[in-house]
Residue, then its C-alpha position, 0 to 999 in steps of 0.5 A: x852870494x855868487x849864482x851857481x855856475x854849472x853847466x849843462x850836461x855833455x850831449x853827443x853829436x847824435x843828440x842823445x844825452x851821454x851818461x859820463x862815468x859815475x866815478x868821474x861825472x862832476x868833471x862835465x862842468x867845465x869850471x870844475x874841470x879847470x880848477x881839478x887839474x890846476x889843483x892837481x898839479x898845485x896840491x904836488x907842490x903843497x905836498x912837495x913843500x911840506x915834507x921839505x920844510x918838514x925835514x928841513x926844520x928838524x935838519x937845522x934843529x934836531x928837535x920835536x918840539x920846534x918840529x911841532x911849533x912849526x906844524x902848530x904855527x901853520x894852523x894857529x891862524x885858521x884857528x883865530x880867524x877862519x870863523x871871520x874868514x866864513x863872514x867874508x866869503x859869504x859877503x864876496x865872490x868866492x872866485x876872487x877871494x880864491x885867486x887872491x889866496x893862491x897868488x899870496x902863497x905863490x909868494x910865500x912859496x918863492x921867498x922860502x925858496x930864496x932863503x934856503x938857496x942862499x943859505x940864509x935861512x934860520x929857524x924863525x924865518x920858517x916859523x914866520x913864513x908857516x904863521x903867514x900861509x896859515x893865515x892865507x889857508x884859513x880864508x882859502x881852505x872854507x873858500x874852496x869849499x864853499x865854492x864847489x856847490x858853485x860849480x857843479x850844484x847840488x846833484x853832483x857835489x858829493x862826487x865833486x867833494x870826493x874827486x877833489x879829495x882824490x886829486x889832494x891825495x894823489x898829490x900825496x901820493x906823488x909830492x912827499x915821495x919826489x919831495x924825499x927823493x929830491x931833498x936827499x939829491x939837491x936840498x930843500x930849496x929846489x922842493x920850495x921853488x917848484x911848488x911856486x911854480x905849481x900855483x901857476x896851473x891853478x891860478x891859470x885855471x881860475x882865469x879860464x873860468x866862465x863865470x857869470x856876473x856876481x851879485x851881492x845878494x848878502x843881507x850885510x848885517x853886522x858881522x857879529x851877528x851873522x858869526x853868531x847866526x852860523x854857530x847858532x845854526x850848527x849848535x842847533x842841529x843835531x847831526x852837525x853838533x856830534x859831526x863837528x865835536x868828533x872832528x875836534x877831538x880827531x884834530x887834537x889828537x888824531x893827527x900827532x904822527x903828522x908832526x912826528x912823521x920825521x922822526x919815525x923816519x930818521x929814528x924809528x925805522x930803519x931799513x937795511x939792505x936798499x940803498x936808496x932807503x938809506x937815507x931819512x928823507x927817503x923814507x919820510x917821503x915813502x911813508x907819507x905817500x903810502x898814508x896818501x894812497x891809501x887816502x886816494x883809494x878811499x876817495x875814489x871809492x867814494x866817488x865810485x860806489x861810496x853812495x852805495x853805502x850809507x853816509x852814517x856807516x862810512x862816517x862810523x866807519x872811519x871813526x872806528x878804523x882810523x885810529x885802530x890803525x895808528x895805534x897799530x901802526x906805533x907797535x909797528x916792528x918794520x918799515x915794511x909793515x907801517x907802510x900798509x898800516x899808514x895806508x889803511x889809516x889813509x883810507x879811513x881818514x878821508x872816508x870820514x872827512x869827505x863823507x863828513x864834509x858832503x854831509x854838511x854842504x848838502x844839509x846846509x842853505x847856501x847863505x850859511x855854507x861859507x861859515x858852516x865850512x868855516x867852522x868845519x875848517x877850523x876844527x878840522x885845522x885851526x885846532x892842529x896846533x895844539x895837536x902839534x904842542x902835543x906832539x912835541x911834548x909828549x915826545x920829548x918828554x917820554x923819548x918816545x914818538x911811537x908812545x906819544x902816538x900811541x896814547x893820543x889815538x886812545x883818546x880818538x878811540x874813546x871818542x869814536x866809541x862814544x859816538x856809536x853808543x850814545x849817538x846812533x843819529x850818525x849811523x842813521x844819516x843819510 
């Protein structure tokens, strides 16, 4: 295991300690700090890149279902292989395996990029491609997760987890809207170039680092057994067993707006009067950006004042707004009046998932983490492509995206439901 890596707290020249800004505080450590704002400017070209291959698959095929094939190839492989993945992270340093990643995506962006700039990209060139960063996400996503406790400790890991939700969300903010904007005016492979060249800032950042040597500390047992022990250890407790059951049934079935997000977009919603509303990309871009503002002020409330409040509470909370307001959303008569609804729906997402995640980071010994967070990746990920199946299907099938919306989210309600009468354990965490 790699030794945590934080380091001391910024004293002025006075002597005296300062107290940094509760909302803020994580970004005294200074490795932290270098993978923030690469991360920041990384995550604007991941979003970038998302709603253009999102557009762009659904520009070359007019279809839901290879919309959803897509979406469902992306997170196959974080299903198949992220539980191995928590294996390897806790058998090597989580710095380098980090790096590694970052650098392979690079790649995968540029080639999409050339594809579609020289006019020669088909259908499963996209599926391909999505099926190979979903195999970099499913090491690079419980990585990055794992590694955080390595850079801040455990004091200031809560606001760590959810600043660096705020930077994903800010990066939701700002990447599907440039990204509509963008693909509208010069086509998607500019979109696909620039989150190539995004990489660089995070990449750079790791490089900076200041690390201390690495020492393996793991016991190399065969890796089976050690697979085993991790799920053992969350099957056993109960928190964590209701916790990771919620996020599978929230991944299932929480997340078919994602998929069918275009199709809303260039179908559903149809805006009179502006101009530059006119076209679907536009749109798309502005409705998946004020899903992440509304995720990005939940983040920093959280970072703020979110330990005010019970971890129980905001994880029940989440469970119960969340999918109130995408059922909302679908009876939504205007494109107007989604763009809150999705804000809302944004707000309580991440306030269950990072409350979710800080819960299980915190209550888990470090030699275990990289495969606690690997479960939680899978299940929070690894399990979308059925989600995706279901998307296109049920669209296709009734001829209907907001129905298809409408019905799944029942079923996260249900869930929701169950959990605050038959668990109240989740609603006493702290």
């Amino acid at each position: 295991m790699q030794r945590t890596t934080t380091e001391p707290r910024a004293t002025p020249s006075g002597g005296g300690q300062t107290r940094p800004s509760r909302t803020f505080r994580a970004l005294q450590h200074r490795n932290f700090r270098l993978f923030f704002y690469g991360q920041l400017v990384s995550l604007i070209g991941t979003w970038m890149q998302s709603v253009a291959q999102q557009w762009l698959v659904y520009r070359i095929t007019d279809s839901p279902t290879k919309l959803g094939l897509v979406a469902a190839a992306g997170s196959l492989p974080v299903l198949l292989l992220s539980l191995w993945a928590g294996v390897l992270i806790d058998r090597l340093p989580k710095h380098k395996v980090i790096l590694a990643t970052q650098i392979a995506a690079m790649l995968l962006a540029f080639m999409l990029a050339g594809l579609v700039a020289f006019g020669v990209v088909q259908f499963w060139h996209v599926l391909v491609l999505a099926t190979l960063l979903g195999a970099i996400n499913a090491i690079d996503m419980p990585a990055r997760q794992a590694f955080t406790p390595e850079m801040v400790g455990k004091d200031d890991l809560p606001n760590a987890i959810a600043l660096n939700s705020s930077v994903f969300n800010a990066a939701r903010v700002v990447g599907p809207a440039v990204a509509g904007l963008l693909v509208a005016a010069v086509g998607e492979a500019t979109a696909f170039g620039i989150n190539g060249v995004s990489y660089l800032a995070v990449i750079a950042g790791l490089l900076l680092m200041r690390l201390p040597p690495y020492q393996d500390t793991a016991t190399h047992r065969a890796p089976m057994l050690e697979l085993i022990e991790g799920l053992r250890y969350v099957v056993h407790d109960p928190l964590k067993r209701v916790l990771i059951g919620a996020l599978v049934i929230h991944s299932i079935f929480g997340t078919l707006h994602i998929t069918l997000m275009p199709v809303f977009a260039k179908n559903v919603f149809v805006v009179e009067g502006w101009s530059f509303l006119h076209s679907g990309e536009a749109r798309l871009g502005l409705l998946m950006a004020s899903n992440g503002l509304g995720a990005l002020i939940g983040a920093m409330l959280i970072a703020g004042v979110g330990e005010r409040v019970p971890p129980g509470w905001r994880i029940t909370t989440g469970l119960l707004v969340y999918p109130l307001s995408f059922i909302l959303f679908s009876f939504a008569p205007s494109f107007w009046l989604a763009l809150p609804l999705l804000a809302v729906g944004g707000w309580s997402m991440i306030t269950l998932l990072a409350t979710t995640n800080t819960l299980l980071q915190t209550t888990t010994p470090d030699e275990l983490r990289g495969r606690v967070m690997s479960l939680y990746t899978m299940t929070l990920v690894g399990l979308m492509p059925f989600g995706h199946l279901l998307a296109g299907f049920l669209a296709d099938r009734f001829g209907s995206a907001p129905l298809a919306v409408r019905m799944a989210q029942l079923v996260v309600l249900a869930t929701a439901i169950a959990v605050f009468v038959l668990a109240p354990h989740v609603r006493r965490a702290r």
